[in-house]
C-alpha positions in Angstrom: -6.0 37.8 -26.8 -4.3 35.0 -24.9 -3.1 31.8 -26.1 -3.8 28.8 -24.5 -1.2 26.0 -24.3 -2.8 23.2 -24.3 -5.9 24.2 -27.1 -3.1 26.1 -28.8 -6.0 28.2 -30.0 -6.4 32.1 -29.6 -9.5 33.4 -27.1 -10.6 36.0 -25.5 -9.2 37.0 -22.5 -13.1 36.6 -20.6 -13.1 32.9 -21.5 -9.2 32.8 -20.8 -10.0 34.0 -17.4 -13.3 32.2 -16.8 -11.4 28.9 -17.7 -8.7 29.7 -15.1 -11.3 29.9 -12.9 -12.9 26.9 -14.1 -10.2 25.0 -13.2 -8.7 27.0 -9.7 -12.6 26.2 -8.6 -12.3 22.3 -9.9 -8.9 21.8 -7.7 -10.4 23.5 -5.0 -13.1 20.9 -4.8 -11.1 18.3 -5.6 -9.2 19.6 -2.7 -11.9 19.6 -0.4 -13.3 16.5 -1.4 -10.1 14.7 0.0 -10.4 16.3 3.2 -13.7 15.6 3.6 -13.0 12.2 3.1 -10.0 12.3 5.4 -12.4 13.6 8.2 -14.6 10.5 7.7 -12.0 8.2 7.9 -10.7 9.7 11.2 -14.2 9.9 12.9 -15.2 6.3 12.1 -11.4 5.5 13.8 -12.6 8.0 16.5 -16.1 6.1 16.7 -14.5 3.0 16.6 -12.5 3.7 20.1 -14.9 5.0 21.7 -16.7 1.5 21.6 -13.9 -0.7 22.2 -13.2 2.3 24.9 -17.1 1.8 26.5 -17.0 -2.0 26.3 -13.7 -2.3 28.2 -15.2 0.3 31.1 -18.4 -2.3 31.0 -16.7 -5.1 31.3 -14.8 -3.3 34.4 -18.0 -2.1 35.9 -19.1 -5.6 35.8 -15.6 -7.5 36.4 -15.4 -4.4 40.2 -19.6 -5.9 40.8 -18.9 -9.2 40.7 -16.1 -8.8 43.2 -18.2 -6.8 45.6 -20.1 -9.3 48.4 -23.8 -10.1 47.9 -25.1 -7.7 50.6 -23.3 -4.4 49.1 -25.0 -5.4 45.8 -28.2 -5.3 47.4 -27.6 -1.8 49.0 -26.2 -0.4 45.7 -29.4 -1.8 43.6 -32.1 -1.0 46.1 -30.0 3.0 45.9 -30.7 2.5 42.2 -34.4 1.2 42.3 -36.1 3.5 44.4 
């Protein structure tokens, strides 16, 4: 028979050992639970550059297009539109 310290009761050592396990498994998911939430956060940053990332290349694209004379334009879309 063990004692536990906080019930200050005597049990069996089965339920001694199932509680231990009891609460191993409860920090574990405790333990994964913050991770899982510390993946989130770092995806939704990730997701987050990606479209300030694509809107920056747009607005290049466009910035390089509107630079390029009239007749290039109309070579590059009629490539594009065939």
């Amino acid at each position: 028979m063990e004692v536990d310290p906080l019930l200050t009761k005597t049990i069996s050592s089965d339920v001694f050992l199932c509680l231990c396990s009891a609460q191993r498994t409860a920090a574990r998911s405790r333990s994964l639970t913050e991770e899982l939430e510390e993946t989130r956060r770092v995806f939704k940053e990730a997701e987050e550059r990606a479209a300030r990332t694509q809107t920056s290349c747009t607005k290049l694209v466009l910035f390089e297009l509107n630079s390029l004379p009239v007749k290039v334009l109309h070579v590059l879309m009629a490539t594009f539109y065939v």
